[in-house]
PANU-87889 format. One record per atom (N, C-alpha, C, O): residue in one letter; atom name; y, z, x. Coordinates in Angstrom, 2 decimals, m for minus. Atoms other than C-alpha are relative to their C-alpha. Layout:
// residues N
r:a:north:up:east
A:CA:Y:Z:X
...
// end
This chain:
// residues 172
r:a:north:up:east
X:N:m0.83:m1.17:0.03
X:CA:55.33:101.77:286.58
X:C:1.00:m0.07:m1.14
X:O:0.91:0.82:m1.99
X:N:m1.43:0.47:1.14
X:CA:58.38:100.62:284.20
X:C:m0.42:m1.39:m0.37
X:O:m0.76:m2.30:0.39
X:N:0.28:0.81:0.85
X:CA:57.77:98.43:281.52
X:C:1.17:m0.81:m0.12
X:O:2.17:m0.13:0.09
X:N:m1.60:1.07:0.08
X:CA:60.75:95.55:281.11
X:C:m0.57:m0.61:m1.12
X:O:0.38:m1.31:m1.47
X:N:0.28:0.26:1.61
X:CA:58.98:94.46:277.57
X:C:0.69:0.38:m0.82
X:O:1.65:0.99:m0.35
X:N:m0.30:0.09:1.04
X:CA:59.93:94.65:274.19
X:C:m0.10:1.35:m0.47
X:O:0.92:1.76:m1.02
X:N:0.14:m1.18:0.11
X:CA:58.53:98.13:273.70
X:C:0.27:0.82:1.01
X:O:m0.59:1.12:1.84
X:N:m0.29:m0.84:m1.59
X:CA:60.34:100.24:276.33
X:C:m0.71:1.58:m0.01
X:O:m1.13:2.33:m0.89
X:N:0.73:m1.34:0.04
X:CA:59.01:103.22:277.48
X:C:m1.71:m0.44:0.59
X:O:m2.26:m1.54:0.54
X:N:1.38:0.01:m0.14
X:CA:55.34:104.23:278.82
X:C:m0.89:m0.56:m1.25
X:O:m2.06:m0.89:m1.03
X:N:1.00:m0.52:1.10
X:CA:53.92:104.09:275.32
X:C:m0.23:m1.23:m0.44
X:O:m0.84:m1.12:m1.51
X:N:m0.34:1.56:0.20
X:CA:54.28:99.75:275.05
X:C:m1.62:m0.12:m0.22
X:O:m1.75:m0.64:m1.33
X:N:1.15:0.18:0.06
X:CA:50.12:99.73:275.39
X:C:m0.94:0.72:m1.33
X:O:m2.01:0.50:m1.90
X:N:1.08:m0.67:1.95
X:CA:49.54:102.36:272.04
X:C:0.87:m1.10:m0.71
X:O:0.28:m2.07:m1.19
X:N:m0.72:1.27:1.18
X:CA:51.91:100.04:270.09
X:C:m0.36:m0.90:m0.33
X:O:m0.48:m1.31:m1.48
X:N:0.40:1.66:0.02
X:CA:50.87:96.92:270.85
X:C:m1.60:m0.10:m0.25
X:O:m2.12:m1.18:m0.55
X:N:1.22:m0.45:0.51
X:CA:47.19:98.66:270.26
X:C:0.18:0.05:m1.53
X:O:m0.41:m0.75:m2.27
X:N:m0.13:m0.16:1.42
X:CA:48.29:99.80:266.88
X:C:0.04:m0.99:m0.90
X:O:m0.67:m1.11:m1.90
X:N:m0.39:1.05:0.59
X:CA:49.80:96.88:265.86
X:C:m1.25:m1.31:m0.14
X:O:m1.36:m1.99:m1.16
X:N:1.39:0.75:m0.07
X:CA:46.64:94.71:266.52
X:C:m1.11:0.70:m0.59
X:O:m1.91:m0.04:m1.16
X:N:1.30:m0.77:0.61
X:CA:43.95:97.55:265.30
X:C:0.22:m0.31:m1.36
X:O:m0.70:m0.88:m1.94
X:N:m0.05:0.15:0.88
X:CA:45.77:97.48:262.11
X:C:0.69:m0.45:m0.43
X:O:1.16:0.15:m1.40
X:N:m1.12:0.88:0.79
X:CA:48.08:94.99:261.19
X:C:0.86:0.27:0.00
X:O:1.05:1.34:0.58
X:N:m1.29:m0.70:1.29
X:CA:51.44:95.27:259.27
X:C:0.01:m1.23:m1.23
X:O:m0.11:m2.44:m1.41
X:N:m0.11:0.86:1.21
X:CA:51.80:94.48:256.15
X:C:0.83:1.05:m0.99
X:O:1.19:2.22:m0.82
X:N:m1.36:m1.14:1.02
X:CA:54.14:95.70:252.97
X:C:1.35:m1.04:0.54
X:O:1.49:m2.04:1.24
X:N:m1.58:0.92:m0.32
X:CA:57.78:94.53:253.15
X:C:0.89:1.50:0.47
X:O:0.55:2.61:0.08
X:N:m1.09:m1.36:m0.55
X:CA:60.75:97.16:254.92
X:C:1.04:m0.81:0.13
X:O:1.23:m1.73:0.93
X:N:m1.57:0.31:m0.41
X:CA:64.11:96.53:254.48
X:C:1.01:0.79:0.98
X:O:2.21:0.51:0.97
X:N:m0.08:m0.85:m0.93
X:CA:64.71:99.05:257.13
X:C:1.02:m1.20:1.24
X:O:2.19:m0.87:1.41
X:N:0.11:0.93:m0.72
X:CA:65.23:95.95:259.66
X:C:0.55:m1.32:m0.59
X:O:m0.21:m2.27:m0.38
X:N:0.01:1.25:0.37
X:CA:67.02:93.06:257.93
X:C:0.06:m1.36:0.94
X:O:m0.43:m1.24:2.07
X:N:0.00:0.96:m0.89
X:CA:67.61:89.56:259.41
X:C:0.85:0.14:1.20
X:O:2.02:0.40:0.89
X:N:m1.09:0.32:m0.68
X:CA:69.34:89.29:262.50
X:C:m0.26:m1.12:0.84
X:O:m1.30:m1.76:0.99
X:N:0.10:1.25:m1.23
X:CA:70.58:86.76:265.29
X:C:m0.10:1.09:1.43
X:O:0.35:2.24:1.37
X:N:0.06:m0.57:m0.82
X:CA:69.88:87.98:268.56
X:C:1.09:0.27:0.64
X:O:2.12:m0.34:0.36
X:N:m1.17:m0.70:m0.32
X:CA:72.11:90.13:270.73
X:C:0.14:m0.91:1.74
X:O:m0.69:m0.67:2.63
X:N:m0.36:0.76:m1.30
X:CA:73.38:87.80:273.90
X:C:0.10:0.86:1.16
X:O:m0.76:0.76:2.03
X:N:m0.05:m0.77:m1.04
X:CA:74.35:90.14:276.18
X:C:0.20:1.63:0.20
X:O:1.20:2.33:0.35
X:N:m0.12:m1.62:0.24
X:CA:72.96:93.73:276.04
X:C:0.62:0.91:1.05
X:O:1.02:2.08:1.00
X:N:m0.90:m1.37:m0.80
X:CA:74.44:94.89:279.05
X:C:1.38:0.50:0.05
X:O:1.81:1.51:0.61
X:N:m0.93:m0.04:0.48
X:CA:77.65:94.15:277.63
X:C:0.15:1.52:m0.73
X:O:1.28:1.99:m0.82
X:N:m0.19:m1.32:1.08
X:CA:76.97:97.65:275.35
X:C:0.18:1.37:0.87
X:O:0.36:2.50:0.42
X:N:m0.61:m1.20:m0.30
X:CA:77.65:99.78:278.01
X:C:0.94:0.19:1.45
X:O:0.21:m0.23:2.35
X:N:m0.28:0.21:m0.92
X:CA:79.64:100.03:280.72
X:C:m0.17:0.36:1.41
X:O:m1.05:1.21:1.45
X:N:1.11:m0.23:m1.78
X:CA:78.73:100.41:284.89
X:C:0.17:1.70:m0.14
X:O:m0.66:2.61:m0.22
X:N:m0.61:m1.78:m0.46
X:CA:80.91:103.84:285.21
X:C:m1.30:0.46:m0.98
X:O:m2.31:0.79:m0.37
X:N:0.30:m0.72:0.92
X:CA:79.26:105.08:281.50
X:C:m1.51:m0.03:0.78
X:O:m1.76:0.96:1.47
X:N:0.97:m0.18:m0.95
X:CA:75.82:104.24:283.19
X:C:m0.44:0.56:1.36
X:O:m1.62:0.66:1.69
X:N:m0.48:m0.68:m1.06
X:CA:77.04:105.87:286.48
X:C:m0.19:1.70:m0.25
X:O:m0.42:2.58:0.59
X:N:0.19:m1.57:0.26
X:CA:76.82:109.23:284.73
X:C:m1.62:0.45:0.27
X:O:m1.73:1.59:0.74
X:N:0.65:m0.54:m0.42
X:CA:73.19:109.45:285.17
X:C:m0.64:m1.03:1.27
X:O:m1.68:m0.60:1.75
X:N:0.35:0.41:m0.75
X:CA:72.67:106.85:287.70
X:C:0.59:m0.57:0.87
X:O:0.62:m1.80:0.88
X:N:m1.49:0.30:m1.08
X:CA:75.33:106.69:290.57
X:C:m0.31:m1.69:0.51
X:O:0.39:m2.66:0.19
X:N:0.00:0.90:m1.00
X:CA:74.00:104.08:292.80
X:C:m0.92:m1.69:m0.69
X:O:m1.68:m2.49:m0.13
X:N:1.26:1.26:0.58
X:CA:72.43:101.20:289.95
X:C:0.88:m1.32:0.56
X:O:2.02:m1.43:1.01
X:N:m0.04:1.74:m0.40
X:CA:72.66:97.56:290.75
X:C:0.95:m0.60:m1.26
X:O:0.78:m1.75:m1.66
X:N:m0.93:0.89:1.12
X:CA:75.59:96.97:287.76
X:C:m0.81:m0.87:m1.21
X:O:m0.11:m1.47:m2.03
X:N:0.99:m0.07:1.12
X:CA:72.47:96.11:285.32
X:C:m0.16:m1.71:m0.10
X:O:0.63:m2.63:0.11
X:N:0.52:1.34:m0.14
X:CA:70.22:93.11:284.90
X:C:m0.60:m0.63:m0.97
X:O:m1.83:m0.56:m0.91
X:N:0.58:0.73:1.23
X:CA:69.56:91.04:281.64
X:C:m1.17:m0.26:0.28
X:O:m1.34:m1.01:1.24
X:N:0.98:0.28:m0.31
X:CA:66.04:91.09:281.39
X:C:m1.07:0.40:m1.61
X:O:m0.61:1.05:m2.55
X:N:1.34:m0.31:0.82
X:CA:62.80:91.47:278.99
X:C:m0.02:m0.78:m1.54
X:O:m0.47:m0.42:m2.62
X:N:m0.69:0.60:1.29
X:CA:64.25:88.71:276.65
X:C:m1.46:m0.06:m0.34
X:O:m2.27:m0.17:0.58
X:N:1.00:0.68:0.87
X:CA:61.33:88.04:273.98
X:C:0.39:m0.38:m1.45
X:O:0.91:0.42:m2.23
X:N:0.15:0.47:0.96
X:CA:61.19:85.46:271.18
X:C:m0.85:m0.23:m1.10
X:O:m1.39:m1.31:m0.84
X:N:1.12:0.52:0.63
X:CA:58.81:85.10:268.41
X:C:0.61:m0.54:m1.26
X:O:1.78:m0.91:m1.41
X:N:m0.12:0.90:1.21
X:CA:58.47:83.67:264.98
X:C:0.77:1.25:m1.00
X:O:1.80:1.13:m1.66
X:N:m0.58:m0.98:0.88
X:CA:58.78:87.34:263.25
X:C:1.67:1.34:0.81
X:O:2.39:2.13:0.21
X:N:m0.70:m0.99:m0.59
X:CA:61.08:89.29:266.15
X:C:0.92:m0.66:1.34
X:O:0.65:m1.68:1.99
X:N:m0.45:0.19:m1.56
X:CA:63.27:89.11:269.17
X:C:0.37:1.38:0.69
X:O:0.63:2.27:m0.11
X:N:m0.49:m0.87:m0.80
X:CA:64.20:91.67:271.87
X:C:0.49:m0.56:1.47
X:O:0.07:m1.48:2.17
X:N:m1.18:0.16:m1.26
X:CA:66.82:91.82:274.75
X:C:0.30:0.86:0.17
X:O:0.62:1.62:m0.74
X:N:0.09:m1.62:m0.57
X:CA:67.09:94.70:277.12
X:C:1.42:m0.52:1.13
X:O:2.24:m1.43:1.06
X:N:m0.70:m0.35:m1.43
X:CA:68.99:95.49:280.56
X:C:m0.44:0.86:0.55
X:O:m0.71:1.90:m0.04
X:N:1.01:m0.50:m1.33
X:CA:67.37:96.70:283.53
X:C:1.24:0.34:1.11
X:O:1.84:m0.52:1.75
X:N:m1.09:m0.60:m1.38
X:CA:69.92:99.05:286.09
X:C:m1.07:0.81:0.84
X:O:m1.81:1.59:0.24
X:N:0.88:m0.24:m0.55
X:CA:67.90:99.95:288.61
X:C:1.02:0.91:1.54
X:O:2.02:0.36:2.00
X:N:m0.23:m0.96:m1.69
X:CA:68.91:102.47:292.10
X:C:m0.31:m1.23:0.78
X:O:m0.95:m2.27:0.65
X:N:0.14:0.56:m1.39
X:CA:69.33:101.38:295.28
X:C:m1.32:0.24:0.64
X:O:m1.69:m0.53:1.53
X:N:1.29:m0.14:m0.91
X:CA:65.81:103.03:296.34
X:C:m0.84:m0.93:m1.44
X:O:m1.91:m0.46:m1.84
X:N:1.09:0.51:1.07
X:CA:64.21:100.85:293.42
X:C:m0.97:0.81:m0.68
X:O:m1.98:0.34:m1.22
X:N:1.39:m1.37:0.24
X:CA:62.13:104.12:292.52
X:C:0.81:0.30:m1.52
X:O:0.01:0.47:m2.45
X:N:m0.59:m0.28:1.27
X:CA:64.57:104.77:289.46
X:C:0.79:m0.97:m0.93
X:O:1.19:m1.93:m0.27
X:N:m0.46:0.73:1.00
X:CA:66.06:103.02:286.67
X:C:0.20:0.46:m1.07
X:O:m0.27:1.58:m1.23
X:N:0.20:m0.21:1.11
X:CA:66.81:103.08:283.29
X:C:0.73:m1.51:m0.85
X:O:1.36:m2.46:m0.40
X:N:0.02:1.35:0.48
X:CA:67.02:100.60:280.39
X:C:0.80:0.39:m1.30
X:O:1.11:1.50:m1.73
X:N:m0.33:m0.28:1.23
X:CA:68.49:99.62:277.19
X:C:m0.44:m1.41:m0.42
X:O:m0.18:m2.51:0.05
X:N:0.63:1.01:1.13
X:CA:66.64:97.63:274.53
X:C:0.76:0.03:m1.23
X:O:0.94:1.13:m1.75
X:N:0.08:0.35:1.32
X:CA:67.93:95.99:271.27
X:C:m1.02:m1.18:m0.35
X:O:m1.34:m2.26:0.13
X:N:1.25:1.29:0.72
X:CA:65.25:94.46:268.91
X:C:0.73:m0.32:m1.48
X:O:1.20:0.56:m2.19
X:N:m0.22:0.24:2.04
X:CA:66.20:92.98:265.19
X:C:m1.69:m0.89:m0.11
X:O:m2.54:m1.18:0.73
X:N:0.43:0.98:0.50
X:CA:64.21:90.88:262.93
X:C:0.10:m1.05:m0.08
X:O:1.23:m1.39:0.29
X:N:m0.32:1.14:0.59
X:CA:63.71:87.48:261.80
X:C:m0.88:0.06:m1.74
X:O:m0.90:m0.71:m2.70
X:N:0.78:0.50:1.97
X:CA:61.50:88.18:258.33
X:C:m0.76:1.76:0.31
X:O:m0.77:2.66:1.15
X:N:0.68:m1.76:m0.14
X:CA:59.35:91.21:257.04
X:C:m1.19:0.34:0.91
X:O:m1.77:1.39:1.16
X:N:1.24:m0.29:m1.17
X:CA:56.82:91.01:259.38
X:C:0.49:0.18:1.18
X:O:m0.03:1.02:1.91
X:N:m0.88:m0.74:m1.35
X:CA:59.21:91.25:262.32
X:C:0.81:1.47:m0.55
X:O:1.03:2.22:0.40
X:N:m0.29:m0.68:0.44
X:CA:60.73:93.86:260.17
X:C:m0.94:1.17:0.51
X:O:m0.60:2.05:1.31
X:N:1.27:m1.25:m0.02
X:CA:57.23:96.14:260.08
X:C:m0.45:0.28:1.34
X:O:m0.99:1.31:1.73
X:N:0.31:0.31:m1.63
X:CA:56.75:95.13:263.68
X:C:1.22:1.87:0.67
X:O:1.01:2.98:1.16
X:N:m0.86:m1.02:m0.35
X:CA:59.90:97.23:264.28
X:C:0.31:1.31:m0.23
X:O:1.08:2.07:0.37
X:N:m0.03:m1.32:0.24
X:CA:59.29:100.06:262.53
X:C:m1.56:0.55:0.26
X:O:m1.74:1.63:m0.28
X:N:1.12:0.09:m0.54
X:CA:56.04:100.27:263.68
X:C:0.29:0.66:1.63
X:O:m0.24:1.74:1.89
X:N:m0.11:m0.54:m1.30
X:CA:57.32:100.75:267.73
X:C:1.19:0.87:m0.74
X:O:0.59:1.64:m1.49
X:N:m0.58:m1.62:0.46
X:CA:60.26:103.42:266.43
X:C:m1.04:0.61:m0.55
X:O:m0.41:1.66:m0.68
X:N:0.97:m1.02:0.59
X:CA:57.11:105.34:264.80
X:C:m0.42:0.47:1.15
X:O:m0.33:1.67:1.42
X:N:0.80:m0.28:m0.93
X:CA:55.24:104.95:267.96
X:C:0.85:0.26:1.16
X:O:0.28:0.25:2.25
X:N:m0.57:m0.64:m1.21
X:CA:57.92:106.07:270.30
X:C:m0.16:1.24:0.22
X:O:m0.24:2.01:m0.74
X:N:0.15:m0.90:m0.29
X:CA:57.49:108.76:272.42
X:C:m1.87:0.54:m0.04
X:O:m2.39:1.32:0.76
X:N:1.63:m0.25:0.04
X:CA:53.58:109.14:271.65
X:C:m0.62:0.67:1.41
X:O:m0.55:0.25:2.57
X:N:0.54:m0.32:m1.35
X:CA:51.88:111.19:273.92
X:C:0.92:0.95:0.77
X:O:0.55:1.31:1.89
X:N:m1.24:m0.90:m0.89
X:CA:54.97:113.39:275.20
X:C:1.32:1.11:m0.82
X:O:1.86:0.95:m1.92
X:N:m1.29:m0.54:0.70
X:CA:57.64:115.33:273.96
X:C:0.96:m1.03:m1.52
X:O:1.59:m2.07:m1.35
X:N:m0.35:1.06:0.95
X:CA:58.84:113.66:270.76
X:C:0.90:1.00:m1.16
X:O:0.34:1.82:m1.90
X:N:m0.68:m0.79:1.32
X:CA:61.90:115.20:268.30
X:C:1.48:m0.46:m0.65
X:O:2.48:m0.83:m0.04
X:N:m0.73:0.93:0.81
X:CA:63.94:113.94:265.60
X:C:1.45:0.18:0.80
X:O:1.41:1.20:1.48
X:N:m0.87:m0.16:m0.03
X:CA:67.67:113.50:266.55
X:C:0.99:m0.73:m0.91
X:O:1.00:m1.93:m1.17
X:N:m0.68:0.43:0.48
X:CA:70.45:113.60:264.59
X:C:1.19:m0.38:0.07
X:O:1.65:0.19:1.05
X:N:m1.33:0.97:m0.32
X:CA:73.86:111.53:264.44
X:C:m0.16:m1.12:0.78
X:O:0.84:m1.49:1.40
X:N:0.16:0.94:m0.80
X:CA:72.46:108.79:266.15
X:C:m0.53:m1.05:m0.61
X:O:m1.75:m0.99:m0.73
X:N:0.44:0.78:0.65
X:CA:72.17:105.71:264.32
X:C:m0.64:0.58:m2.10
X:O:m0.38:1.59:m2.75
X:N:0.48:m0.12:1.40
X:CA:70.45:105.55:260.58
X:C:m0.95:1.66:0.30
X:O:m0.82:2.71:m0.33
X:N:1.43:m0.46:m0.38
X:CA:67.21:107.38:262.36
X:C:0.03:0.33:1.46
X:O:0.71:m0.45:2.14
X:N:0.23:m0.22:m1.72
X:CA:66.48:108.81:266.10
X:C:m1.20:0.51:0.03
X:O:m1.76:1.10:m0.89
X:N:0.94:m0.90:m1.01
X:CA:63.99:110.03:268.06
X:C:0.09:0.26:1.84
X:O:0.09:m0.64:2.67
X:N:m0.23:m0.65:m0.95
X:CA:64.36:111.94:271.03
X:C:m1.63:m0.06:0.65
X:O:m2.54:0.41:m0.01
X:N:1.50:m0.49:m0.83
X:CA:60.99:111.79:273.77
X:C:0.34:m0.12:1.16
X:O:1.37:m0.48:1.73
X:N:m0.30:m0.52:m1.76
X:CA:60.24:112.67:277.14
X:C:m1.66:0.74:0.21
X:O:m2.30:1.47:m0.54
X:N:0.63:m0.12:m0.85
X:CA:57.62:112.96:279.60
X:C:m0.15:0.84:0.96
X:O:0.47:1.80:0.50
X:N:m0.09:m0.32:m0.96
X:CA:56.93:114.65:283.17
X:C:0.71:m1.59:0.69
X:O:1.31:m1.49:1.77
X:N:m0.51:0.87:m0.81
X:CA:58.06:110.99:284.09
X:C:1.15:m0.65:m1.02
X:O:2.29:m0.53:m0.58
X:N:m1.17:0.68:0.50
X:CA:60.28:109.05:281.42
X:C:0.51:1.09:m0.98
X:O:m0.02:2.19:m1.13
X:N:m1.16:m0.43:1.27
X:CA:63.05:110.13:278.53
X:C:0.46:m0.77:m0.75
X:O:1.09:m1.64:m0.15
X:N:m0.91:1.27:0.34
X:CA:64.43:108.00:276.60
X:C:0.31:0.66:m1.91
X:O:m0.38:1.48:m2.51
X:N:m0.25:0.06:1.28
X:CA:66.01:107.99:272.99
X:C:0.09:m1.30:m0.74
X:O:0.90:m2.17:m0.42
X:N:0.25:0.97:0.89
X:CA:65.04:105.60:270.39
X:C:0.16:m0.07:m1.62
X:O:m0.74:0.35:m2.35
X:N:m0.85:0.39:0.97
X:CA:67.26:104.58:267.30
X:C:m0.05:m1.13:m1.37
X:O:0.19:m2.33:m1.26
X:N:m0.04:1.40:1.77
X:CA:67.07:102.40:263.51
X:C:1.73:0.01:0.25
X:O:2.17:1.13:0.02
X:N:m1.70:m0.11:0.26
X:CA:71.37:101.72:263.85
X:C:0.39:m1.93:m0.43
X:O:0.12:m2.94:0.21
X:N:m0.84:1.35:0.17
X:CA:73.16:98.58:262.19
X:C:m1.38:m0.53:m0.36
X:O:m1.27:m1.76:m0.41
X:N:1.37:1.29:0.17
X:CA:69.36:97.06:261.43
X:C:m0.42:m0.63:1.14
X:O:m1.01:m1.70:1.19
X:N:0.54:0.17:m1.55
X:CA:68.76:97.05:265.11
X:C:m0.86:1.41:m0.10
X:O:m0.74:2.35:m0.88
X:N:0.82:m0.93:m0.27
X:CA:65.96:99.10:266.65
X:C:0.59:0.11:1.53
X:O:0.73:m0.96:2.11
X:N:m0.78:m0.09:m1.12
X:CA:67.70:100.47:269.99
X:C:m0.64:1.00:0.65
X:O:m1.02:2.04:0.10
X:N:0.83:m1.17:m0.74
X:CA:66.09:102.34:272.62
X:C:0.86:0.27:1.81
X:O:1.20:m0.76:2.39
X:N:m0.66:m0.36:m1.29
X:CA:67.78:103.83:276.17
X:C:m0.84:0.86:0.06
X:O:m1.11:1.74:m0.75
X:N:1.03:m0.71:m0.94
X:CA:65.32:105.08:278.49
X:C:0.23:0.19:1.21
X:O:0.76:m0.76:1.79
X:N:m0.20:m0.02:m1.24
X:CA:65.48:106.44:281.68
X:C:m1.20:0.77:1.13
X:O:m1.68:1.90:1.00
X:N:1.12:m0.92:m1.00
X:CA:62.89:107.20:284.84
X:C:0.60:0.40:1.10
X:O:0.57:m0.23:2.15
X:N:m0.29:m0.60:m0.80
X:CA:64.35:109.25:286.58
X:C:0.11:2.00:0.85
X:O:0.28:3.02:0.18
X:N:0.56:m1.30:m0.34
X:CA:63.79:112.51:288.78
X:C:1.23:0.40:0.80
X:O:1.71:m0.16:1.78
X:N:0.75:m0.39:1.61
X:CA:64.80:114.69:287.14
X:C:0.66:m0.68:m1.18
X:O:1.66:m1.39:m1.20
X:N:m0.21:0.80:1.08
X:CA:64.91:113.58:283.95
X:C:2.14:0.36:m0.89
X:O:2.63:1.48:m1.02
X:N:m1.19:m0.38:0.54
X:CA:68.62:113.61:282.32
X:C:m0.31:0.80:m1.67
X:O:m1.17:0.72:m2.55
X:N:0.28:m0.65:0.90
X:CA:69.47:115.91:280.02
X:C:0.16:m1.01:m1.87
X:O:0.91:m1.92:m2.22
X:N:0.03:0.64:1.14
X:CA:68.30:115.14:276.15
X:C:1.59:m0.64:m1.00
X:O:1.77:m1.59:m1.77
X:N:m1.40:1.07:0.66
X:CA:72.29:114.67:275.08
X:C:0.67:m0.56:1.28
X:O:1.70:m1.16:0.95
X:N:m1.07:1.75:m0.54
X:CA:73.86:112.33:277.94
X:C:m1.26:m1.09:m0.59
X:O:m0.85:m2.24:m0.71
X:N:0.43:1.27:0.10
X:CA:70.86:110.14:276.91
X:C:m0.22:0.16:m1.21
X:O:m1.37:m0.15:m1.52
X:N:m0.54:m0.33:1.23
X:CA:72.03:111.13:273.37
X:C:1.14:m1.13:m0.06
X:O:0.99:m2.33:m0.30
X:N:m0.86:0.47:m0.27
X:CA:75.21:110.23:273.85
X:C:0.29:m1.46:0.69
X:O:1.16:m2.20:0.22
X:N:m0.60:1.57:0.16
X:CA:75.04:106.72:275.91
X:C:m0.92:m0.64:m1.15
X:O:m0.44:m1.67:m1.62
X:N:0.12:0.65:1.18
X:CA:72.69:105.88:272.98
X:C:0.98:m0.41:m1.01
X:O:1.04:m1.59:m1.33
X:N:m1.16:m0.05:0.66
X:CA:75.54:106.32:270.82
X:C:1.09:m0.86:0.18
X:O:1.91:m1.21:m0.68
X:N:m1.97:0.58:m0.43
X:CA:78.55:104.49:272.86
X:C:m1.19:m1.72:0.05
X:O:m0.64:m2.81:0.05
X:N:0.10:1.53:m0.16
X:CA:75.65:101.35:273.12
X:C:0.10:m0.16:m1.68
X:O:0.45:m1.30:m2.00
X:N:0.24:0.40:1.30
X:CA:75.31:101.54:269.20
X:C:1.41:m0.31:m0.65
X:O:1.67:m1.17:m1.49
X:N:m1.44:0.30:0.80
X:CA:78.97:101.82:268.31
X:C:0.43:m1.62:0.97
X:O:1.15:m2.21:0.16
X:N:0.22:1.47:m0.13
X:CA:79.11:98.22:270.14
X:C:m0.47:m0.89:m0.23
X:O:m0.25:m1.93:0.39
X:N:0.69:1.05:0.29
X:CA:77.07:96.39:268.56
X:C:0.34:m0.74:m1.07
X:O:1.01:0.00:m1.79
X:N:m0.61:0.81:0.95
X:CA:77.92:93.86:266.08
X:C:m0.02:0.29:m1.37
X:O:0.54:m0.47:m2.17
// end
């Protein structure tokens, strides 16, 4: 049902397709080096998450992944009926191949659903949405940042505008 990976969102199975059918290759400075982000749930706070999800569990460090070219670190707030949630992912780099990696899932966000540019949000946005998820996904600071939410009904396209925004102006 909900993905807690690296690629948030439904769409984690075309990506990770793409990325294997055809490589990456080229160099993007889009993505430079970073160190990973310790504690993403630090970027937003319970109340600010309270706006579209009253009753979450105060949010749960989760979907850490390490590799040679990438890392990602999310947070998982989840309802009291466990049926809803929503997340927030930061990914950086470690070299250009974690670089292409990352611009690679921002391309492929939203696939398959509602998908439209937004602006003031980071370098780059995209705005998508489903009959089941929403989420907005961000290039900001040389992080790739994504806040998603499954929930019924779906929140409207600016509060999950907007906490995109209040996790990006926190970040290092």
């Amino acid at each position: 049902m909900y993905s807690k990976g690296w690629l948030t969102g439904r769409h984690e199975a075309l990506g990770i397709t793409v990325m294997v059918a055809f490589g990456v290759s080229g160099c993007s400075d889009e993505f430079p080096s970073k160190q990973p982000i310790v504690h993403v749930c630090s970027l937003l706070t319970g109340a600010e998450v309270a706006t579209i999800l009253p009753d979450h569990d105060g949010g749960q460090e989760g979907g850490e992944e390490t590799t040679a070219e990438f890392w990602a670190r999310g947070c998982d707030y989840s309802a009291q009926d466990h049926l809803h949630s929503v997340r927030l992912s930061v990914s950086g780099a470690f070299n250009d191949d974690g670089s292409n990696l990352l611009k690679l899932a921002f391309d492929s966000a939203g696939a398959g659903g509602t998908k439209m540019d937004v602006s003031g949000v980071g370098d780059e946005a995209t705005y998508w949405g489903d009959s089941v998820e929403a989420g907005v996904t961000a290039k900001a600071k040389g992080y790739l940042v994504s806040f998603s939410a499954l929930l019924d009904p779906a929140p409207s396209k600016g509060v999950l505008v907007s906490l995109t925004n209040k996790a990006i102006g926190r970040l290092p």
